[in-house]
DRENPA-3360 file (N, C-alpha, C; in nm, 2 decimals, always signed):
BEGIN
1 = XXXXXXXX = -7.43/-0.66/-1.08/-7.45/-0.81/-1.08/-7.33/-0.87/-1.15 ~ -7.27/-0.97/-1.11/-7.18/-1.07/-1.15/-7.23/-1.18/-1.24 ~ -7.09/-1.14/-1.34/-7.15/-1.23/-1.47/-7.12/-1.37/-1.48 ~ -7.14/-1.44/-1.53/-7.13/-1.62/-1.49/-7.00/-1.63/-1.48 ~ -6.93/-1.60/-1.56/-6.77/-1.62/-1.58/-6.71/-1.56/-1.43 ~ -6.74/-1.44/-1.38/-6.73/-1.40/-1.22/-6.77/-1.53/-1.12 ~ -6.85/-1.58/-1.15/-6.91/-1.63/-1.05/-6.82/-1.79/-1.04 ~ -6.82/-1.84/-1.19/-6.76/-1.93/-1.17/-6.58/-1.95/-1.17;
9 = XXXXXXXX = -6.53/-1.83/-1.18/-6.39/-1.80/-1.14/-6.40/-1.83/-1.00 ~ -6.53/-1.76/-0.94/-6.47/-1.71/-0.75/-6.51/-1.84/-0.73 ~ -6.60/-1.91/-0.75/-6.59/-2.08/-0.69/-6.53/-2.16/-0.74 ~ -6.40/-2.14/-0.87/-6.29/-2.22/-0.92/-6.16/-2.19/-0.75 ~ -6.18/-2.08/-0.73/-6.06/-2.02/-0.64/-6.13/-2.05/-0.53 ~ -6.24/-2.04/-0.48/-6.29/-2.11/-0.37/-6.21/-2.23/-0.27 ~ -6.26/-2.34/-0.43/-6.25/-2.46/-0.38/-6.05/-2.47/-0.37 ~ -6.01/-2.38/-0.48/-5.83/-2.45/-0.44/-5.83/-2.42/-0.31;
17 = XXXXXXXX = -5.88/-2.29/-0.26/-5.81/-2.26/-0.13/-5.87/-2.39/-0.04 ~ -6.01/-2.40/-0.09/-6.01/-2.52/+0.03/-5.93/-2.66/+0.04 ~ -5.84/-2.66/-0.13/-5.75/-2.79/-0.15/-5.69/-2.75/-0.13 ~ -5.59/-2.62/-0.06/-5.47/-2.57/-0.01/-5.51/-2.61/+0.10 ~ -5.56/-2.56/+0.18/-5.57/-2.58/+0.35/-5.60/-2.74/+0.36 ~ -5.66/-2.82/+0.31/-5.68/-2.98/+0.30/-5.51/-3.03/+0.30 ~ -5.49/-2.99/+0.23/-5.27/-3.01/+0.16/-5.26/-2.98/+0.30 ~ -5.23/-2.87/+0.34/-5.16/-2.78/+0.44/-5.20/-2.89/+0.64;
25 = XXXXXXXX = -5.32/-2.92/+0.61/-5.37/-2.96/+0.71/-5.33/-3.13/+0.73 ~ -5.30/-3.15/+0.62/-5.25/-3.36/+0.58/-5.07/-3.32/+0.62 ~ -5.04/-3.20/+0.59/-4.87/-3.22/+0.61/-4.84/-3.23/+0.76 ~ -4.96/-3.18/+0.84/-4.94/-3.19/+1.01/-4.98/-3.25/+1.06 ~ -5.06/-3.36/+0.98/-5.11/-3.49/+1.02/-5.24/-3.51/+1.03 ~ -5.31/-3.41/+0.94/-5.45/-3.37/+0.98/-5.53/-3.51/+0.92 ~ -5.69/-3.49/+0.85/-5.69/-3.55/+0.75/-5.63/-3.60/+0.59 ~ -5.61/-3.67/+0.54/-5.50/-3.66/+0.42/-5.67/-3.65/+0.29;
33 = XXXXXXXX = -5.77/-3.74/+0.31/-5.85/-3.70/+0.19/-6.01/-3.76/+0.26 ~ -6.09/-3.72/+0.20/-6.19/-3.75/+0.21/-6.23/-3.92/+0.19 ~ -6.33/-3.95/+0.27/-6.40/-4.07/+0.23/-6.49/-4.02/+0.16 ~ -6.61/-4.14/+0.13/-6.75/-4.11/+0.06/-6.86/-4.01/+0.17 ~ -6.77/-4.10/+0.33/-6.88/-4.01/+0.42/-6.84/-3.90/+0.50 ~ -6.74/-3.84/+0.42/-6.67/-3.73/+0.52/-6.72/-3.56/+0.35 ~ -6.77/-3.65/+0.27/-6.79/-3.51/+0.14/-6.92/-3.47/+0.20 ~ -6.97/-3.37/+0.21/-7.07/-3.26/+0.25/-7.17/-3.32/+0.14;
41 = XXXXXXXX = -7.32/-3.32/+0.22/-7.42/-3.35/+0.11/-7.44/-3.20/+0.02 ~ -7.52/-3.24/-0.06/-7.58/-3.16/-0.17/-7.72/-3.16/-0.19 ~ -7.77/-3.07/-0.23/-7.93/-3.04/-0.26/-7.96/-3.03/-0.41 ~ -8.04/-3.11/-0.45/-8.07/-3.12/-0.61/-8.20/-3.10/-0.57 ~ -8.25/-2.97/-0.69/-8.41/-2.94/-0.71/-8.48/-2.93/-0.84 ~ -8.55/-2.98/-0.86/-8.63/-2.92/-1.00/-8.75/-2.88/-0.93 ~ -8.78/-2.82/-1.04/-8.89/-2.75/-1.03/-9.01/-2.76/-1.16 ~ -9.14/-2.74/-1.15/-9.25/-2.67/-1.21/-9.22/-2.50/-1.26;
49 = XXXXXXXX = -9.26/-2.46/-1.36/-9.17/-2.31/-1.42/-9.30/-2.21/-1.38 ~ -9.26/-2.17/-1.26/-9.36/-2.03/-1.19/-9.38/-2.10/-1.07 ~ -9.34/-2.20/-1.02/-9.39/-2.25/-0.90/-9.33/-2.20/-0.78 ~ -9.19/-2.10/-0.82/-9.10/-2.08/-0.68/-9.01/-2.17/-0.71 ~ -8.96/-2.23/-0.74/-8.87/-2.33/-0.70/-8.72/-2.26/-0.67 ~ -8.68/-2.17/-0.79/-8.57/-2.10/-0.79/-8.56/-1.99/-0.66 ~ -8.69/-1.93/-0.63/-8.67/-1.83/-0.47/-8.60/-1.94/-0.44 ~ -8.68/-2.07/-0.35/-8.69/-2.13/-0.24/-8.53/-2.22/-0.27;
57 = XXXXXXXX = -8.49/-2.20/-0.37/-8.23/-2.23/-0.37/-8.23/-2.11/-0.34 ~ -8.23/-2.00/-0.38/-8.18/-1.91/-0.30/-8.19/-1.91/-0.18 ~ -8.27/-1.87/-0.11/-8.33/-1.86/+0.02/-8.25/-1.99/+0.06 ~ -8.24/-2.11/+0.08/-8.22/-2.20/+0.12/-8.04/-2.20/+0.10 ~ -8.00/-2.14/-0.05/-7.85/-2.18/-0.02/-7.79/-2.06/+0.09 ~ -7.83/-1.97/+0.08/-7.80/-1.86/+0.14/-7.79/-1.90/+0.29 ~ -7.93/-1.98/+0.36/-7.92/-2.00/+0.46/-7.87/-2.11/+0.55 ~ -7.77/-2.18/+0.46/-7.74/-2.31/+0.49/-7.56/-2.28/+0.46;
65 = XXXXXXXX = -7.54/-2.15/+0.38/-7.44/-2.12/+0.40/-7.39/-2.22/+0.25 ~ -7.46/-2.26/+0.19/-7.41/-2.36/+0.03/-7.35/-2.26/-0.08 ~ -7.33/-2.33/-0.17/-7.32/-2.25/-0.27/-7.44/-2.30/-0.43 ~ -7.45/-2.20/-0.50/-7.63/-2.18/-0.57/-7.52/-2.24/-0.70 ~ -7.61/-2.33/-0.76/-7.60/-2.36/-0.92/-7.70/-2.36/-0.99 ~ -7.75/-2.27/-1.07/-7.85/-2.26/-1.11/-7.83/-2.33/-1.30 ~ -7.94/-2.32/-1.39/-7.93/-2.34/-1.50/-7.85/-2.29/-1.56 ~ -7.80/-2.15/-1.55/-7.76/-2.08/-1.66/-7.60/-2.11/-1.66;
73 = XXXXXXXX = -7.59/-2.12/-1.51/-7.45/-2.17/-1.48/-7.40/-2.32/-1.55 ~ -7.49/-2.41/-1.49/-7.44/-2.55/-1.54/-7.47/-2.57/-1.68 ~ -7.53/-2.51/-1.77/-7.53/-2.46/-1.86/-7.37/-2.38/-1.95 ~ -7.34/-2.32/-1.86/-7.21/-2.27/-1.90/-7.09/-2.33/-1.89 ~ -7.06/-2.40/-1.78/-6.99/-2.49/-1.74/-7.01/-2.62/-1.85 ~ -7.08/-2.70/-1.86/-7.07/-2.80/-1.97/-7.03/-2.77/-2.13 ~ -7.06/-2.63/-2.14/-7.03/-2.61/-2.29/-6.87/-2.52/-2.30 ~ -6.86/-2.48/-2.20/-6.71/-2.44/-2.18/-6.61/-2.49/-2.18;
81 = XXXXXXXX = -6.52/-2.55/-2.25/-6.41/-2.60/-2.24/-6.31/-2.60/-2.15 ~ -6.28/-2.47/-2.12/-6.20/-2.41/-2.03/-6.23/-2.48/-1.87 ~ -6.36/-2.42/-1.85/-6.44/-2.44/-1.74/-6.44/-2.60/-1.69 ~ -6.48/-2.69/-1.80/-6.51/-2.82/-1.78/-6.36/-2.88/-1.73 ~ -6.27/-2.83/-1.77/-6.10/-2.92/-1.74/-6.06/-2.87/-1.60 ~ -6.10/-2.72/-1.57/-6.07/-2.63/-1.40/-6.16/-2.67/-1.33 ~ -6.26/-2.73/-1.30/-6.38/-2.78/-1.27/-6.35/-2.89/-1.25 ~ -6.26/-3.01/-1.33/-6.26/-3.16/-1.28/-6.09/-3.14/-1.23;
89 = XXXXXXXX = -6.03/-3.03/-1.26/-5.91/-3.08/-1.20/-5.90/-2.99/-1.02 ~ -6.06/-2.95/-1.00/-6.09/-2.89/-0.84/-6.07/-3.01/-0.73 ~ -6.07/-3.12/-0.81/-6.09/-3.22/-0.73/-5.98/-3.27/-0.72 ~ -5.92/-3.43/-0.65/-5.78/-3.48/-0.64/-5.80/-3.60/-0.73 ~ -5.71/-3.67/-0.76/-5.71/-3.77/-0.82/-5.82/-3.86/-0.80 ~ -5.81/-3.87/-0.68/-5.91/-3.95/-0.62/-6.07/-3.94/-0.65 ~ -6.09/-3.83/-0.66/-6.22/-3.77/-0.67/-6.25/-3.78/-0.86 ~ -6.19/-3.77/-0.90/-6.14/-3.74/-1.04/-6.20/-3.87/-1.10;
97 = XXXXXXXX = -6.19/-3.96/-1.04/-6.18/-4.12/-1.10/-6.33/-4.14/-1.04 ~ -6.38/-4.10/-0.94/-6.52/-4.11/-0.89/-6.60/-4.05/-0.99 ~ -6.56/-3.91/-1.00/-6.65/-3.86/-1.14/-6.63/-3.93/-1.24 ~ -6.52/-4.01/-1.33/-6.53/-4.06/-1.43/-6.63/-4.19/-1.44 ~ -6.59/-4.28/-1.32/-6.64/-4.39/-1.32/-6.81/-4.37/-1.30 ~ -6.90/-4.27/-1.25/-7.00/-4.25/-1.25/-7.06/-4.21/-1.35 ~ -6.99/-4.13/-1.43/-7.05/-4.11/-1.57/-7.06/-4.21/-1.66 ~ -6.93/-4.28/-1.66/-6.94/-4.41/-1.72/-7.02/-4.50/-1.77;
105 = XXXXXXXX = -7.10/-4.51/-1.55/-7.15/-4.61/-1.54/-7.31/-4.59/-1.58 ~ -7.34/-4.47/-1.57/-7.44/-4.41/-1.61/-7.48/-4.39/-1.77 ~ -7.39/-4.38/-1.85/-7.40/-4.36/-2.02/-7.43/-4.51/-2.05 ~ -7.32/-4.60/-1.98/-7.35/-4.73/-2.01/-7.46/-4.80/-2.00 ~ -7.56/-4.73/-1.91/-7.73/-4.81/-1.89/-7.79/-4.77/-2.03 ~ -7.90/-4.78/-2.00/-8.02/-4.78/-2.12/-8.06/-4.61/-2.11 ~ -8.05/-4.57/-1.96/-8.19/-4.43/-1.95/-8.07/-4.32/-2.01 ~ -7.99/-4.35/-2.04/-7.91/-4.17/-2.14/-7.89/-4.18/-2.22;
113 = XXXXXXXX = -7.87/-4.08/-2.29/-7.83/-4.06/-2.43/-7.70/-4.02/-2.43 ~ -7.59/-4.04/-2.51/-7.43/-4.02/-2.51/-7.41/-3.92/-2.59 ~ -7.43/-3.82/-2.56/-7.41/-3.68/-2.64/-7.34/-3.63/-2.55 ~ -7.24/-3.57/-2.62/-7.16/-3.48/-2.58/-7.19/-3.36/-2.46 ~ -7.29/-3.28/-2.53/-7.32/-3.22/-2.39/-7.36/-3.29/-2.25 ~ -7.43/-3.41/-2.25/-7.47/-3.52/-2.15/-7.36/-3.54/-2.04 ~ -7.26/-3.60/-2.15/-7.12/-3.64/-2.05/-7.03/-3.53/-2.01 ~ -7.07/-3.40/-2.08/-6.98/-3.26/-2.01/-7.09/-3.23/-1.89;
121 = XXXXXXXX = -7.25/-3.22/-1.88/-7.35/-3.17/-1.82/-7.29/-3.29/-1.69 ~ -7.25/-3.41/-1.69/-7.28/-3.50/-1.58/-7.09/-3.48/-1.53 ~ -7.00/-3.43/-1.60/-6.91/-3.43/-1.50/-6.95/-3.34/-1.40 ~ -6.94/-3.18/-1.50/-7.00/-3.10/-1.38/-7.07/-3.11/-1.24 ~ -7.21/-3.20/-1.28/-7.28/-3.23/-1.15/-7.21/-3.28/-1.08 ~ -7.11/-3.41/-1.12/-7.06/-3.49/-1.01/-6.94/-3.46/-0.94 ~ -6.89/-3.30/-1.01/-6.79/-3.25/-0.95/-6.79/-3.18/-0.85 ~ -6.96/-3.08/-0.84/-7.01/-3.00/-0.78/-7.02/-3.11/-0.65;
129 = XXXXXXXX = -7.10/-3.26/-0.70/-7.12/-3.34/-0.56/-6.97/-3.36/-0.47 ~ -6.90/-3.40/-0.57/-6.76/-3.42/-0.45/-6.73/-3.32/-0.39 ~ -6.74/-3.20/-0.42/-6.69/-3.07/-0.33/-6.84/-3.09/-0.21 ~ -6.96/-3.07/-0.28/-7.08/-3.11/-0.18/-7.13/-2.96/-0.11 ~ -7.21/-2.93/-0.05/-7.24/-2.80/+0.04/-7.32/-2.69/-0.14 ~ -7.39/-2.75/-0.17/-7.42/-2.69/-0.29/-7.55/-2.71/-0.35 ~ -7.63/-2.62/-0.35/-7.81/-2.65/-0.42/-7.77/-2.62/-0.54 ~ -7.79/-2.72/-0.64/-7.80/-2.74/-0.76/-7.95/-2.75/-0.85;
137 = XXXXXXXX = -8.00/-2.66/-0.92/-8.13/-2.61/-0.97/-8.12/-2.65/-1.13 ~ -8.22/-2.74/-1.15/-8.27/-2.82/-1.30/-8.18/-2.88/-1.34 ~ -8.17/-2.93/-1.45/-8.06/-2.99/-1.53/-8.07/-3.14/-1.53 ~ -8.16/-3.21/-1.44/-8.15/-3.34/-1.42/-8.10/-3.38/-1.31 ~ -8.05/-3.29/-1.28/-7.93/-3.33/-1.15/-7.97/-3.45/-1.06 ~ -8.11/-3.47/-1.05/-8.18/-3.58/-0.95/-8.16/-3.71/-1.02 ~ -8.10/-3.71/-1.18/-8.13/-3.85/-1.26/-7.97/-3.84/-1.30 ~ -7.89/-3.75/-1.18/-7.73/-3.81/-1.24/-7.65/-3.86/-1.08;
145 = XXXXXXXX = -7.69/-3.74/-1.02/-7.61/-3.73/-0.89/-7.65/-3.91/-0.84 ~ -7.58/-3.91/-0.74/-7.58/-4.07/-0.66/-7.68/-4.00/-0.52 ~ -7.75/-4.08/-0.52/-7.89/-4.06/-0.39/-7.83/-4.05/-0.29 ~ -7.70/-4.13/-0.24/-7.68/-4.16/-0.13/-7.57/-4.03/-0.08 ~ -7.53/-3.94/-0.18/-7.48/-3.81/-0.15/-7.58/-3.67/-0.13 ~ -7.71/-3.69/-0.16/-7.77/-3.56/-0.10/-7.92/-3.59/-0.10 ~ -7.99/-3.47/-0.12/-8.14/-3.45/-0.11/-8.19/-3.42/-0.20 ~ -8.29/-3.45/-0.30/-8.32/-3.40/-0.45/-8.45/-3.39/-0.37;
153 = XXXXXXXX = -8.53/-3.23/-0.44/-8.68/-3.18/-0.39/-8.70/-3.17/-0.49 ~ -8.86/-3.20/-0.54/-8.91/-3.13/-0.63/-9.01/-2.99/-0.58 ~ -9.07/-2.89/-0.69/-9.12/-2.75/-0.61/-9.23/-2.78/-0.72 ~ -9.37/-2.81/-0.65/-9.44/-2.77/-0.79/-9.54/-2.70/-0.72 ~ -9.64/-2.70/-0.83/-9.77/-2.60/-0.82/-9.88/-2.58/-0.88 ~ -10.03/-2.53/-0.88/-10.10/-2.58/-1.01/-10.05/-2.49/-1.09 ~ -10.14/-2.53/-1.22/-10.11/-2.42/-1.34/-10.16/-2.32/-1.32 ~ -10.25/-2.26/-1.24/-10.31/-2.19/-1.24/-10.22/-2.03/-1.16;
161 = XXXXXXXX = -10.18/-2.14/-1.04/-10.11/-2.06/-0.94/-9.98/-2.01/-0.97 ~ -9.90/-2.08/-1.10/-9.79/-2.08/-1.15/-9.81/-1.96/-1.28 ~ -9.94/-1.96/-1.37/-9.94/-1.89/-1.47/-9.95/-1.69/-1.38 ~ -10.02/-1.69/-1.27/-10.02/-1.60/-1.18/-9.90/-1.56/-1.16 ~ -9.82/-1.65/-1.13/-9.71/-1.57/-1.03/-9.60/-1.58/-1.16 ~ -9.61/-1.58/-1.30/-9.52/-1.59/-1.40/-9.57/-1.44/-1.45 ~ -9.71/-1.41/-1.46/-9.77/-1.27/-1.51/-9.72/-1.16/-1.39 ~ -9.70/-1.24/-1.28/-9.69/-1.08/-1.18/-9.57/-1.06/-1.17;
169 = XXXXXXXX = -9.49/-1.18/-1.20/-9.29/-1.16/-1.17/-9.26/-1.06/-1.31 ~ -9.29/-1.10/-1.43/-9.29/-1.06/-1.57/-9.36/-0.95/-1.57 ~ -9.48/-0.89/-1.53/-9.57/-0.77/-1.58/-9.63/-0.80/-1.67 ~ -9.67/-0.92/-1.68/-9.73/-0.93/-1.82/-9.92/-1.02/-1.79 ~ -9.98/-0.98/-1.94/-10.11/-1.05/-1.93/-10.08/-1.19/-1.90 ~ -10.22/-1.25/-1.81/-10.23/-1.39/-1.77/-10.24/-1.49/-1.89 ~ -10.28/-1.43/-2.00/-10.29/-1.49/-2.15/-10.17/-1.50/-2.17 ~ -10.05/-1.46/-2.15/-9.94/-1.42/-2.23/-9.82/-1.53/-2.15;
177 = XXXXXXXX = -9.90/-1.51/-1.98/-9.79/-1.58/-1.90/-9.83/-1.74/-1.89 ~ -9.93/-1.76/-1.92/-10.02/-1.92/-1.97/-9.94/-1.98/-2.09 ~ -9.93/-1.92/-2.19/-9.83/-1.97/-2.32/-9.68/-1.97/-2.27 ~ -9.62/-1.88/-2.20/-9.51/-1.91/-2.14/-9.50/-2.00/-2.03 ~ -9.61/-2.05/-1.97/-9.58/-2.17/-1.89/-9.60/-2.25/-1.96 ~ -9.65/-2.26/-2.04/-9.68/-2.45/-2.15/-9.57/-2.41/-2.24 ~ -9.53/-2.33/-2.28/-9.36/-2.32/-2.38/-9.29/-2.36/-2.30 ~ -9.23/-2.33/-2.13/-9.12/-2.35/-2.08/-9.18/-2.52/-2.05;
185 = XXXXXXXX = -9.30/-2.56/-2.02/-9.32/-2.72/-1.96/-9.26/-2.77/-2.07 ~ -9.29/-2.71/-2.18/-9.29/-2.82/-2.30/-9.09/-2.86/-2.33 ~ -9.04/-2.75/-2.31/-8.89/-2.73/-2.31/-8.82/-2.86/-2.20 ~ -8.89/-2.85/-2.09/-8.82/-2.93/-2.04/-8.85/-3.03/-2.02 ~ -8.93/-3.09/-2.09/-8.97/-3.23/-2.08/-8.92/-3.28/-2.21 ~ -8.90/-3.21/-2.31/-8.84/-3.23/-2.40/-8.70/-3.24/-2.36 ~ -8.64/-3.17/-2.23/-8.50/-3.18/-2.21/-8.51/-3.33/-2.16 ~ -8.57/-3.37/-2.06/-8.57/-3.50/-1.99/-8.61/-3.65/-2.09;
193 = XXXXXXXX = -8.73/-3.60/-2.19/-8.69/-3.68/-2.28/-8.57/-3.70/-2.36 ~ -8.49/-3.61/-2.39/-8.39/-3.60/-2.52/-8.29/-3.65/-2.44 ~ -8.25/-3.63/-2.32/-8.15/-3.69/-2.21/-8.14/-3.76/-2.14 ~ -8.28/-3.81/-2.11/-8.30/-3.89/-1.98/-8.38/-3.99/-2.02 ~ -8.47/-3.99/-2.15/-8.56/-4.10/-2.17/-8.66/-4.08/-2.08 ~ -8.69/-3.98/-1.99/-8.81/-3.96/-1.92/-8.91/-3.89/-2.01 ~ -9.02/-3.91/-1.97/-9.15/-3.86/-2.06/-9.19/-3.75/-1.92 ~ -9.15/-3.77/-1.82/-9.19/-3.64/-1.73/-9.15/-3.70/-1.56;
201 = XXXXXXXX = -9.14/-3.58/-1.52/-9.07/-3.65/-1.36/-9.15/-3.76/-1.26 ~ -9.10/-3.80/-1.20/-9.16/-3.91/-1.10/-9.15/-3.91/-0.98 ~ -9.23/-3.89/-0.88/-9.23/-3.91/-0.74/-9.12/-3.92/-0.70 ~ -9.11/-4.07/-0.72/-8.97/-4.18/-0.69/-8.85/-4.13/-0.74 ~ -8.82/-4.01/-0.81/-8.67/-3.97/-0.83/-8.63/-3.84/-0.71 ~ -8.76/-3.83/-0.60/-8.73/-3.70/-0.53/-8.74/-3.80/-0.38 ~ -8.62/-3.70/-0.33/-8.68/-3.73/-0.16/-8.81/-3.66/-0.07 ~ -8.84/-3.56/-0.16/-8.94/-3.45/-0.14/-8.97/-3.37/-0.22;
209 = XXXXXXXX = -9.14/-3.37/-0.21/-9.20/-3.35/-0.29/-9.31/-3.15/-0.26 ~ -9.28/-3.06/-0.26/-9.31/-2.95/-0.21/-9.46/-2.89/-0.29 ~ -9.57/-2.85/-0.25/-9.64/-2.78/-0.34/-9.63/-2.61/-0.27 ~ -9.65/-2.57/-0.37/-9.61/-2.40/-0.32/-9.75/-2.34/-0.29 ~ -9.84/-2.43/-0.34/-9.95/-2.34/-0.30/-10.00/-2.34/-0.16 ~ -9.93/-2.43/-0.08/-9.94/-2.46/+0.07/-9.85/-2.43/+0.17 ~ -9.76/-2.35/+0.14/-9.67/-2.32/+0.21/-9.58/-2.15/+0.14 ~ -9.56/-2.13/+0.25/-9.47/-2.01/+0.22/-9.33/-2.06/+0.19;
217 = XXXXXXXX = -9.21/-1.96/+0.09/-9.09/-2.01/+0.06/-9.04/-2.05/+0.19 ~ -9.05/-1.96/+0.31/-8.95/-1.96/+0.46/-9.02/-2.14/+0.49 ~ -9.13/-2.15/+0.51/-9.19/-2.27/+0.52/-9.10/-2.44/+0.46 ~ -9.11/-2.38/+0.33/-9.03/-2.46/+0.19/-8.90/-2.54/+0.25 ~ -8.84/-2.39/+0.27/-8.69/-2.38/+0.33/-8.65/-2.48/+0.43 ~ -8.77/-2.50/+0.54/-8.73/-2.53/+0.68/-8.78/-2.72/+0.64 ~ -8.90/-2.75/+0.52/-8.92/-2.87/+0.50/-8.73/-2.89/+0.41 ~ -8.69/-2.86/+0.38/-8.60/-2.89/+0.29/-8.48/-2.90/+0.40;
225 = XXXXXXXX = -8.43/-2.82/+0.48/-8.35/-2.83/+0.60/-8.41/-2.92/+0.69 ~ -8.52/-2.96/+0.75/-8.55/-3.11/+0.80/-8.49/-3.19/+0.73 ~ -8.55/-3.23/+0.57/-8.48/-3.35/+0.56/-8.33/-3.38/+0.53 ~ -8.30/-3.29/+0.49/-8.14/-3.25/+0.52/-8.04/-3.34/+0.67 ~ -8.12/-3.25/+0.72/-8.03/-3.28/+0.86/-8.09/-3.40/+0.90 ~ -8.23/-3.44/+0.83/-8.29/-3.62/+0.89/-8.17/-3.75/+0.81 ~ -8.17/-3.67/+0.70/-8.07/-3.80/+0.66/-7.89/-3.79/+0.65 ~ -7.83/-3.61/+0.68/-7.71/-3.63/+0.74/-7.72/-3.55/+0.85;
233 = XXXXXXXX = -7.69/-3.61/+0.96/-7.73/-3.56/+1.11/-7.63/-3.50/+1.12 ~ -7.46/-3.50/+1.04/-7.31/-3.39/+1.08/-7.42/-3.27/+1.00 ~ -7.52/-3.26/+0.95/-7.50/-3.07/+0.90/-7.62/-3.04/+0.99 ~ -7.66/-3.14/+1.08/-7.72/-3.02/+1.18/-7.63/-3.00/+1.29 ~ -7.52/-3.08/+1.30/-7.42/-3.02/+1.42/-7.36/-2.88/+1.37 ~ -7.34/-2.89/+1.22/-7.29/-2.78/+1.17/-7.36/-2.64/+1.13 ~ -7.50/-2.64/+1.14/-7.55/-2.59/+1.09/-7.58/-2.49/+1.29 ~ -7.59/-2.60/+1.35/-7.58/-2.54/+1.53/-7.46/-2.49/+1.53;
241 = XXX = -7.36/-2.53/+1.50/-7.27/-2.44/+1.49/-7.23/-2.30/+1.43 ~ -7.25/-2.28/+1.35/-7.29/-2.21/+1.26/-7.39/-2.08/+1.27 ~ -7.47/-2.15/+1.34/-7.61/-2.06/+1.42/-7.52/-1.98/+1.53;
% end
């Protein structure tokens, strides 16, 4: 398995090559840069903790051909120094000043808190959005990214169904995986309070709202790729293409 630092090297080098051939393709007259509606959407999810949410990014970035951000990653990335400066200079000038000015404008409201990790956690996302083609898993991502660049799902589930599938992933008593689902709820509502001023998530910050106890992940996948391709109709040309 590849370690975070692997992973986030190969998509530092990813994206140059894709800012080499962009260069390479503007010197013969191709496109010279992106608009707002030429960047590839993105997929922001949170999740319920044992509900699936994390299968159904895999499964989904995999089959959409994106690339996966999970917690542990954006996690690494905002506290890395290194990371956070090769990460905003992936982008061009242009893009650079988008991320700034959105963080900005965002610390400047009432709903954040200005902590240091906040404004490293919110370049990242917004750097991930300008590259775009990318499922991005927890972190807030649905209460930083701009709506009008992707799809934010939520995955949830009952407690009941969630404490089940936390004891059978883990091997452990149903007693044991009950306390680890009310430890992890309590973690991240505490994350969304401490950052976001939310007391807990809201309908209205998702475009879709998934229960797992009704559907299979492949199911999940295919509601999440509808609305995808319902609200940018170029990634189902691409995605036929592709096929």
């Amino acid at each position: 398995m590849r370690s975070i630092e692997q992973i986030i090297d190969s998509q530092l080098e990813r994206w140059a090559v894709e800012r080499r051939a962009e260069a390479e393709a503007a010197k013969h007259g191709g496109r010279r840069s992106k608009t707002p509606h030429d960047v590839p959407p993105w997929i922001a999810i949170s999740r319920d903790y044992g509900a699936g949410g994390s299968e159904v990014a895999e499964v989904l970035a995999e089959q959409l051909g994106y690339e996966l951000f999970d917690r542990k990653l954006l996690d690494a990335l905002a506290r890395e120094s290194r990371y956070r400066r090769e990460f905003l200079a992936s982008v061009d000038e242009k893009g650079r000043s988008t991320v700034e000015a959105h963080v900005d404008a965002l610390l400047h409201g009432e709903s954040f808190v200005r902590s240091d990790f906040l404004r490293y956690l919110m370049r990242v996302l917004m750097t991930i959005a300008e590259h775009g083609h990318a499922v991005v898993v927890g972190r807030g991502a649905a209460h930083v990214l701009p709506a009008e660049g992707g799809v934010t799902v939520r995955i949830v589930a009952p407690l009941e169904d969630r404490v089940r599938n936390v004891a059978q992933r883990l091997s452990i008593p149903d007693t044991e995986a009950r306390l680890r689902v009310h430890e992890v709820d309590r973690a991240r509502a505490d994350f969304l309070r401490t950052h976001f001023h939310r007391a807990e998530w809201r309908p209205e910050d998702h475009d879709l709202t998934i229960c797992m106890s009704r559907v299979s992940i492949e199911q999940a996948v295919r509601l999440v790729e509808s609305t995808l391709v319902a609200r940018f109709p170029k990634e189902h040309a691409r995605l036929e293409k592709a096929g």
